[in-house]
KEDO-129847 format. One record per residue: x, y, z of N, C-alpha, C in turn; residue in one letter. Coordinates in steps of 0.05 Angstrom, whole numbers, plus 5000, padded with zeros to 4 digits. Example, Ala and Ser with C-alpha at 12.3 -4.5 7.8 and 13.67 -1.06 7.14 Angstrom:
! residues 2
526448865156524649105156526449345156A/525749555142527349795143525850015157S/
! end
This chain:
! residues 84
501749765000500050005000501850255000X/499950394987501950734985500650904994X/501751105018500651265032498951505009X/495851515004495451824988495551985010X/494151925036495552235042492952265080X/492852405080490452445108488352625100X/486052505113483352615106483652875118X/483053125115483153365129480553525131X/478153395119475753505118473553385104X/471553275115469253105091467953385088X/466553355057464653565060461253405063X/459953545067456153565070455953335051X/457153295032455453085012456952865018X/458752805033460852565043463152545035X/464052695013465952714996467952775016X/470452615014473152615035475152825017X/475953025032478553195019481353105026X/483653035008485952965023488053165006X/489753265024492653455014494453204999X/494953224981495852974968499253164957X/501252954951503453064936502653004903X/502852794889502352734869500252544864X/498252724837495752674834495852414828X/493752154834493351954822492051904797X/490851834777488251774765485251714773X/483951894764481851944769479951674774X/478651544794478151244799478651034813X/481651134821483251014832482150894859X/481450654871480450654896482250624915X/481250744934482350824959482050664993X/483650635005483250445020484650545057X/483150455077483850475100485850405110X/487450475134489750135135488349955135X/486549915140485449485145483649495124X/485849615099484849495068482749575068X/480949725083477649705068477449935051X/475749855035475650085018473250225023X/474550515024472950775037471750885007X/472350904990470751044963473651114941X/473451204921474651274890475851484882X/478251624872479051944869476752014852X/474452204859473652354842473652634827X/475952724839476752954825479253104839X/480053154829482953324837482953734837X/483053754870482754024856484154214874X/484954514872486754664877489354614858X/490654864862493254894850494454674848X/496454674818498754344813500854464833X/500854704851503154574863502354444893X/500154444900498554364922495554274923X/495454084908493353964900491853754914X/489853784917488453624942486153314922X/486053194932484752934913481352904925X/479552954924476952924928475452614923X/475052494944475152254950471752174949X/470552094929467351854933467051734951X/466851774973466351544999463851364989X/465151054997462350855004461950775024X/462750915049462350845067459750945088X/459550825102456351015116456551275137X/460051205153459451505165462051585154X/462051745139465251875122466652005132X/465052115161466052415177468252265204X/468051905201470251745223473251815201X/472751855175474851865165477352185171X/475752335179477452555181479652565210X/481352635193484052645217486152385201X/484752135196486451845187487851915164X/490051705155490851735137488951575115X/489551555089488351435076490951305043X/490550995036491950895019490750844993X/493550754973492150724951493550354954X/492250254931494850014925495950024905X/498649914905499649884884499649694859X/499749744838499049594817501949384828X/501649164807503948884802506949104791X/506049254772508549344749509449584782X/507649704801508849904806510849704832X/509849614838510549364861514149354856X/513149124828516449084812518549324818X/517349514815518549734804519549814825X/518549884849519250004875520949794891X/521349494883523449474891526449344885X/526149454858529849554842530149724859X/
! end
């Protein structure tokens, strides 16, 4: 798993905000430490030099998510790759 980053605010519609370094792809699902999956990147927004990732929650209370960190996984090729 790869750290995206810490929840720092759900908004009213459940949607999770995270301060992210580098954007993922749009889809991408997102996951708790204990693997569960919390919801999808749905949009990326603020400035490219501080760009925050706006997170689809599927979860039922989205607002336990703020403060945590939150992960992505890594594909097979990025896996390989990270450890040359």
């Amino acid at each position: 798993m790869q750290k995206l980053g810490r929840v720092i605010n759900v908004s009213p519609s459940g949607n999770a905000i995270v301060k992210i370094d580098k954007p993922p792809k749009l889809g991408t699902e997102v996951f708790d430490e204990n693997f569960n999956t919390v919801g999808k990147i749905f949009d990326i927004i603020g400035p490219t030099t501080a760009p925050y990732a706006v997170i689809k929650t599927i979860i039922s209370e989205p607002t336990k998510l703020k403060d945590k960190p939150v992960y992505l996984l890594l594909s097979k090729t990025k896996r390989e790759q990270k450890r040359k």
